[in-house]
N, C-alpha and C positions, 0 to 999 in steps of 0.2 A: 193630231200628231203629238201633241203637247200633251196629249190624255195616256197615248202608247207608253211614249219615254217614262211616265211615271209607273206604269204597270209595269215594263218589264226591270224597273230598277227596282223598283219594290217586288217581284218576282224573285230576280237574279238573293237579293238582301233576304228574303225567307230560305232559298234555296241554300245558302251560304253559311244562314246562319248568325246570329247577331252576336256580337262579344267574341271572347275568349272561350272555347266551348272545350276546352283539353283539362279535364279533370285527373287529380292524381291522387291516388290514396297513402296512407300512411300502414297498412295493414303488412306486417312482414309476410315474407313467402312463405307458404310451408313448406317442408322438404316434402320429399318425394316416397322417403321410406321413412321409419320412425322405427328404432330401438337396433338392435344386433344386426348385423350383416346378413344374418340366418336368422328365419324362425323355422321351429322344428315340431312336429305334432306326430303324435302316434296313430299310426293304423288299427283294424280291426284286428282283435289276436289269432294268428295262426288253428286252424280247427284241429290240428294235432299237436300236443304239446311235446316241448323240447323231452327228452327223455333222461337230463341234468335234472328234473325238477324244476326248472324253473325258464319263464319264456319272457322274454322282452318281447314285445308287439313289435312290427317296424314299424321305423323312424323315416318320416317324410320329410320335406326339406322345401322351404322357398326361401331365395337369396335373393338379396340387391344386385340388379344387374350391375351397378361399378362395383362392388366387390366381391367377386368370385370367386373361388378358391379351388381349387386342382384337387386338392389332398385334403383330407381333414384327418382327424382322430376323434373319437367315440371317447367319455370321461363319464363314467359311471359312479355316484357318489352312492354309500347305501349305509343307512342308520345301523348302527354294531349296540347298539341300550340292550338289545337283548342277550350277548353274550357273554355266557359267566364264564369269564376269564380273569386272572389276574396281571398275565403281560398282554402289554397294547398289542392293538389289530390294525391292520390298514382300513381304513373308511372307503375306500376307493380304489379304480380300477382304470387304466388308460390303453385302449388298445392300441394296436400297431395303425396306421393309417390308412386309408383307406382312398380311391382316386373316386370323386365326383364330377358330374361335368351339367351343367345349365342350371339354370335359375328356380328349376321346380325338377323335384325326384326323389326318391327314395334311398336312403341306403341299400348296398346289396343285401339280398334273403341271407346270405348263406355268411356273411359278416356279422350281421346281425346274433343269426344263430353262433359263432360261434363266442362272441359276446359272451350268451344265454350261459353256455358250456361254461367258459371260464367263470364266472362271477357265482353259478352253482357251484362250482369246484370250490371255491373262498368259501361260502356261505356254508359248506358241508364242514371244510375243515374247522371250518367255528362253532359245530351243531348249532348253527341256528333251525330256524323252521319256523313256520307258522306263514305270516302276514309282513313282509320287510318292505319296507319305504325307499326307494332308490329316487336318482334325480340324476338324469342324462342331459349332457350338452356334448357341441360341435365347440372343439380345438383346432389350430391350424395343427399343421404336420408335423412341423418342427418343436414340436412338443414331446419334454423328457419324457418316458414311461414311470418314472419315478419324480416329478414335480411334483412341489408342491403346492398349496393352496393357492398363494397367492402368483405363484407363475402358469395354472392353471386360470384364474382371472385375467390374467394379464395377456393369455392367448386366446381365451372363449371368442369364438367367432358367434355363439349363439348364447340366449338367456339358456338359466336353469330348468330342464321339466320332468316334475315330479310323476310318480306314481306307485300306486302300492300294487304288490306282486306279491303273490302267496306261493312258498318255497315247501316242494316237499320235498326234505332230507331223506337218498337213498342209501346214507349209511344208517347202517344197523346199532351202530358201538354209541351214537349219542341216546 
Protein backbone atom coordinates (compact mmCIF):
# COMPACT_ATOMS: atom_id res chain seq x y z
CA UNK A 1 0.00 0.00 0.00
CA UNK A 2 2.96 2.10 0.97
CA UNK A 3 4.55 1.18 -2.55
CA UNK A 4 0.78 2.61 -4.31
CA UNK A 5 0.93 6.00 -2.46
CA UNK A 6 4.33 6.63 -3.90
CA UNK A 7 3.33 5.77 -7.33
CA UNK A 8 0.56 7.49 -7.71
CA UNK A 9 2.06 10.81 -6.02
CA UNK A 10 4.86 10.53 -8.12
CA UNK A 11 2.36 9.97 -10.98
CA UNK A 12 -0.16 12.79 -10.13
CA UNK A 13 3.83 15.12 -9.69
CA UNK A 14 4.75 14.03 -13.55
CA UNK A 15 1.22 14.45 -14.72
CA UNK A 16 1.35 18.04 -13.26
CA UNK A 17 4.33 18.95 -13.83
CA UNK A 18 7.25 20.00 -11.66
CA UNK A 19 8.00 23.96 -11.12
CA UNK A 20 6.65 26.86 -12.67
CA UNK A 21 5.96 25.72 -16.22
CA UNK A 22 4.24 29.25 -17.65
CA UNK A 23 6.79 30.66 -19.95
CA UNK A 24 6.66 34.35 -21.39
CA UNK A 25 8.50 35.81 -24.20
CA UNK A 26 9.74 39.22 -24.57
CA UNK A 27 9.06 39.06 -28.54
CA UNK A 28 6.59 42.23 -29.58
CA UNK A 29 3.56 41.33 -31.54
CA UNK A 30 3.45 41.87 -35.06
CA UNK A 31 0.65 43.64 -36.52
CA UNK A 32 -1.53 42.11 -38.61
CA UNK A 33 -1.17 44.37 -41.68
CA UNK A 34 1.99 46.30 -42.49
CA UNK A 35 2.40 49.61 -44.65
CA UNK A 36 -0.91 51.61 -46.13
CA UNK A 37 -4.39 50.89 -45.37
CA UNK A 38 -4.57 49.88 -49.32
CA UNK A 39 -2.11 48.14 -51.30
CA UNK A 40 -2.89 48.33 -54.88
CA UNK A 41 -1.40 46.43 -58.00
CA UNK A 42 -2.10 46.44 -61.54
CA UNK A 43 -4.11 44.08 -63.78
CA UNK A 44 -3.27 42.57 -67.10
CA UNK A 45 -3.72 45.39 -69.76
CA UNK A 46 -7.08 45.63 -71.45
CA UNK A 47 -6.57 43.61 -75.09
CA UNK A 48 -8.05 46.71 -76.74
CA UNK A 49 -6.61 49.84 -76.15
CA UNK A 50 -8.14 53.10 -74.90
CA UNK A 51 -8.57 55.02 -78.15
CA UNK A 52 -7.01 58.43 -76.06
CA UNK A 53 -3.70 56.73 -76.73
CA UNK A 54 -3.07 55.83 -73.80
CA UNK A 55 -4.47 52.86 -71.32
CA UNK A 56 -4.01 52.44 -67.47
CA UNK A 57 -4.35 48.69 -66.69
CA UNK A 58 -6.81 48.17 -63.83
CA UNK A 59 -6.11 48.76 -60.41
CA UNK A 60 -6.93 46.09 -57.92
CA UNK A 61 -7.13 46.72 -54.33
CA UNK A 62 -6.53 44.80 -51.06
CA UNK A 63 -7.44 46.77 -47.79
CA UNK A 64 -7.10 46.28 -44.02
CA UNK A 65 -10.03 45.03 -42.82
CA UNK A 66 -10.25 47.91 -39.82
CA UNK A 67 -9.69 50.46 -42.30
CA UNK A 68 -12.03 50.54 -45.10
CA UNK A 69 -13.08 53.20 -46.86
CA UNK A 70 -16.41 53.76 -48.88
CA UNK A 71 -15.06 56.35 -51.33
CA UNK A 72 -11.59 56.78 -52.70
CA UNK A 73 -10.07 59.01 -55.36
CA UNK A 74 -7.59 57.75 -58.05
CA UNK A 75 -4.10 60.60 -58.04
CA UNK A 76 -2.36 60.11 -60.89
CA UNK A 77 1.31 61.56 -60.84
CA UNK A 78 3.21 61.55 -64.37
CA UNK A 79 6.76 62.74 -65.28
CA UNK A 80 6.27 66.29 -67.65
CA UNK A 81 10.94 66.26 -68.30
CA UNK A 82 9.73 65.67 -71.53
CA UNK A 83 7.76 68.79 -72.29
CA UNK A 84 9.28 71.64 -74.04
CA UNK A 85 7.34 74.12 -72.65
CA UNK A 86 8.32 77.35 -70.98
CA UNK A 87 5.16 77.89 -68.63
CA UNK A 88 4.70 75.26 -65.88
CA UNK A 89 2.33 72.10 -66.35
CA UNK A 90 0.46 70.23 -63.71
CA UNK A 91 2.36 66.78 -62.85
CA UNK A 92 -0.84 65.45 -61.75
CA UNK A 93 -4.18 64.54 -61.97
CA UNK A 94 -7.00 63.64 -59.23
CA UNK A 95 -10.13 62.16 -60.16
CA UNK A 96 -13.64 62.57 -58.85
CA UNK A 97 -14.26 59.68 -56.41
CA UNK A 98 -15.21 56.78 -56.81
CA UNK A 99 -17.55 54.17 -54.17
CA UNK A 100 -15.54 50.87 -53.20
CA UNK A 101 -16.73 48.30 -51.06
CA UNK A 102 -14.68 45.13 -49.25
CA UNK A 103 -11.21 44.33 -48.49
CA UNK A 104 -10.24 42.90 -52.06
CA UNK A 105 -11.44 44.40 -55.66
CA UNK A 106 -10.99 46.32 -58.32
CA UNK A 107 -11.56 49.67 -59.41
CA UNK A 108 -14.42 50.01 -61.78
CA UNK A 109 -13.53 49.23 -65.71
CA UNK A 110 -15.20 52.12 -67.04
CA UNK A 111 -13.43 54.57 -64.03
CA UNK A 112 -10.62 53.55 -64.79
CA UNK A 113 -10.95 54.04 -68.52
CA UNK A 114 -12.21 57.25 -68.07
CA UNK A 115 -8.90 58.10 -65.96
CA UNK A 116 -7.07 56.68 -69.33
CA UNK A 117 -9.37 59.52 -71.42
CA UNK A 118 -8.54 62.36 -69.11
CA UNK A 119 -4.69 62.11 -68.44
CA UNK A 120 -4.40 61.49 -72.51
CA UNK A 121 -6.16 64.58 -72.95
CA UNK A 122 -3.21 66.59 -70.55
CA UNK A 123 -0.66 64.47 -72.15
CA UNK A 124 -1.82 65.55 -75.89
CA UNK A 125 -2.20 69.14 -74.83
CA UNK A 126 1.57 68.95 -73.83
CA UNK A 127 2.54 67.04 -77.05
CA UNK A 128 4.11 64.66 -75.15
CA UNK A 129 4.36 61.13 -76.62
CA UNK A 130 6.66 58.32 -76.52
CA UNK A 131 7.13 56.33 -73.19
CA UNK A 132 5.64 58.47 -69.92
CA UNK A 133 6.28 57.33 -66.26
CA UNK A 134 2.99 57.79 -64.13
CA UNK A 135 2.56 56.59 -60.37
CA UNK A 136 -1.14 55.96 -59.11
CA UNK A 137 -2.25 55.90 -55.65
CA UNK A 138 -5.65 55.46 -53.53
CA UNK A 139 -6.76 59.01 -51.68
CA UNK A 140 -9.66 59.14 -49.37
CA UNK A 141 -12.67 61.25 -51.02
CA UNK A 142 -12.47 64.21 -49.24
CA UNK A 143 -9.71 65.00 -51.30
CA UNK A 144 -9.43 68.59 -53.28
CA UNK A 145 -9.15 67.93 -57.17
CA UNK A 146 -6.77 70.60 -56.99
CA UNK A 147 -4.32 69.58 -53.69
CA UNK A 148 -1.36 69.64 -53.35
CA UNK A 149 1.56 67.63 -52.70
CA UNK A 150 1.76 67.52 -49.49
CA UNK A 151 -2.17 67.23 -48.86
CA UNK A 152 -2.24 64.47 -51.38
CA UNK A 153 0.44 62.64 -48.61
CA UNK A 154 -1.45 63.49 -46.00
CA UNK A 155 -4.58 61.65 -47.51
CA UNK A 156 -3.03 58.58 -49.51
CA UNK A 157 -4.81 55.74 -48.21
CA UNK A 158 -2.28 53.68 -50.37
CA UNK A 159 1.66 53.62 -51.29
CA UNK A 160 2.94 55.15 -54.66
CA UNK A 161 2.83 52.62 -57.84
CA UNK A 162 4.67 53.37 -60.56
CA UNK A 163 4.59 52.33 -64.29
CA UNK A 164 5.58 53.24 -67.56
CA UNK A 165 2.92 53.69 -70.42
CA UNK A 166 3.58 54.49 -73.80
CA UNK A 167 1.31 57.43 -75.08
CA UNK A 168 0.40 57.82 -78.53
CA UNK A 169 -0.39 61.36 -79.40
CA UNK A 170 -3.62 61.60 -81.64
CA UNK A 171 -2.93 65.22 -82.41
CA UNK A 172 -1.53 66.04 -85.49
CA UNK A 173 -0.22 69.93 -84.78
CA UNK A 174 2.60 68.50 -82.24
Amino acid sequence: MKHAIILITGALALIAGCGNQTTQTNAPVQPKWKGAAYHIAFGAPPAKPNPGGLTIPPIKYTANPDALENRVDLVVQFDTSGVKRDTPVMDQMIMAPVDISGADGALPADYVNTASSELAKMLGSYCMKGKIKISVALARSSLSITANDEQVDAKRVSDWLPIELVFKNPHAKC
